[in-house]
matplotlib code that plots the C-alpha trace (Angstrom):
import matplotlib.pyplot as plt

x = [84.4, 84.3, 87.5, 87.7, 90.5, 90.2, 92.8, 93.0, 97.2, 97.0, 94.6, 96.9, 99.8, 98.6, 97.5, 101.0, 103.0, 106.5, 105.1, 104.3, 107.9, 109.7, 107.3, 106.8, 110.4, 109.6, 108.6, 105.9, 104.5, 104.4, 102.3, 99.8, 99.3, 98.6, 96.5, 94.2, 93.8, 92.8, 89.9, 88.8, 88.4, 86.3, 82.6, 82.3, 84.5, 83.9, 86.3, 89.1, 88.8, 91.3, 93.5, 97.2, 97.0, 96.0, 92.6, 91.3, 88.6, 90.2, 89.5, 89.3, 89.8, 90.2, 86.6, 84.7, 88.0, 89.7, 93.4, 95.4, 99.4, 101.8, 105.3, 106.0, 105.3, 102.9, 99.4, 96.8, 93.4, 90.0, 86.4, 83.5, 80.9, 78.2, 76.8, 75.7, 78.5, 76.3, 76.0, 74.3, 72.4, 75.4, 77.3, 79.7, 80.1, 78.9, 81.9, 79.7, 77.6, 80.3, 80.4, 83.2, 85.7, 87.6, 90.9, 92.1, 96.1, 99.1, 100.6, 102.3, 99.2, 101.1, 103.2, 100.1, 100.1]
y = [105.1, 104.5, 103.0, 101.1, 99.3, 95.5, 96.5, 99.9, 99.4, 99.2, 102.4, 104.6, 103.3, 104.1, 107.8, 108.8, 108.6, 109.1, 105.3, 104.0, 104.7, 103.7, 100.2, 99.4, 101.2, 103.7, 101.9, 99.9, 103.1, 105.0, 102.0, 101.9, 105.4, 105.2, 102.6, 103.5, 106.8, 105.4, 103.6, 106.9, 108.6, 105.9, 106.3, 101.9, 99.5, 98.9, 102.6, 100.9, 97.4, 98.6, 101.3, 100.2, 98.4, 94.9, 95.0, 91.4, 89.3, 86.2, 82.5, 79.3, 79.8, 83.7, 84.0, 87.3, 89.0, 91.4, 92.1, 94.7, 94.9, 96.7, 96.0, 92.6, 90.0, 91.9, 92.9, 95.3, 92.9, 94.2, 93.5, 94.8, 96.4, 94.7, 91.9, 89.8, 91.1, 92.2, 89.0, 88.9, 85.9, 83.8, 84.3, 86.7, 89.7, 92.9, 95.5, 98.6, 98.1, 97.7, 101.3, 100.7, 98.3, 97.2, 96.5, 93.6, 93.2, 93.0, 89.8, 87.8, 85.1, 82.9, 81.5, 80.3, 77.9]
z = [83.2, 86.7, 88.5, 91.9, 93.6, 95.3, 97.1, 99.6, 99.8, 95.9, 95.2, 97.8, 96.0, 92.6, 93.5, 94.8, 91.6, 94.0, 95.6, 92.2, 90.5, 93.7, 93.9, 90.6, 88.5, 86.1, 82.9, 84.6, 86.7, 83.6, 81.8, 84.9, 84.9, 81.3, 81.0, 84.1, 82.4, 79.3, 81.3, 83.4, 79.7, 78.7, 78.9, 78.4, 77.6, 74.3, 74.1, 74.7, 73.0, 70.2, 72.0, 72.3, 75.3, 74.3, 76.2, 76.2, 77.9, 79.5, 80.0, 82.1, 85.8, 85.0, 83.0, 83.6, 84.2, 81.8, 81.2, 79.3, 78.8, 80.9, 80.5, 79.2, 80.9, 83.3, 82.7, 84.8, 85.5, 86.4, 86.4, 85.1, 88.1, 86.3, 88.0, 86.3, 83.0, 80.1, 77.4, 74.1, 73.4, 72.2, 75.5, 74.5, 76.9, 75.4, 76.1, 75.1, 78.2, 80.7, 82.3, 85.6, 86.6, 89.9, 89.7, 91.2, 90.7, 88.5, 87.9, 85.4, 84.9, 82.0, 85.1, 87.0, 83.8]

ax = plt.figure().add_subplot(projection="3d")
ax.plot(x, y, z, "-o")
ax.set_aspect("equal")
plt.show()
């Protein structure tokens, strides 16, 4: 799948692993790394629905964005390059025909609550 950044700071800093570790420590580097991987080898989205990772569709003021876990509380969010995102007739968002994502940031969301 295709991966872009929101952000030019944050896609320089994510492609120079000695940056990453020294921003982010070790654990949480590591967990980007992985996870960012994990959504190059997919060919949609629907590939990583139900990899470790928690990949989840979230609500409210964040609808149409997407989150998966880093380390606890912290979570990598992104959204789909679809525009309009992919829905079946019930509204639901169709993961399988999602084929890129943009980053947009990491954050603890559950304290904008």
């Amino acid at each position: 799948m295709e991966i872009t950044f929101s952000d030019k700071k944050f896609a320089l800093l994510v492609n120079d692993d000695r940056k990453l570790y020294k921003k982010m420590g070790k654990v949480r580097a590591e967990k980007i790394r992985l996870r960012l991987n994990q959504l190059r080898d997919a060919g949609t989205l629907e590939d990583v629905r139900y990899l470790a990772g928690n990949y989840h569709e979230l609500t409210d003021n964040r609808k149409g964005q997407w989150a998966c876990d880093l380390d606890q509380p912290y979570r990598l969010i992104f959204t789909p390059h679809e525009n309009p995102i992919p829905v079946n007739p019930h509204g639901q968002y169709i993961w399988i025909e999602i084929k890129g994502v943009e980053v947009i940031e990491i954050i603890n969301y559950h304290k904008e609550k």
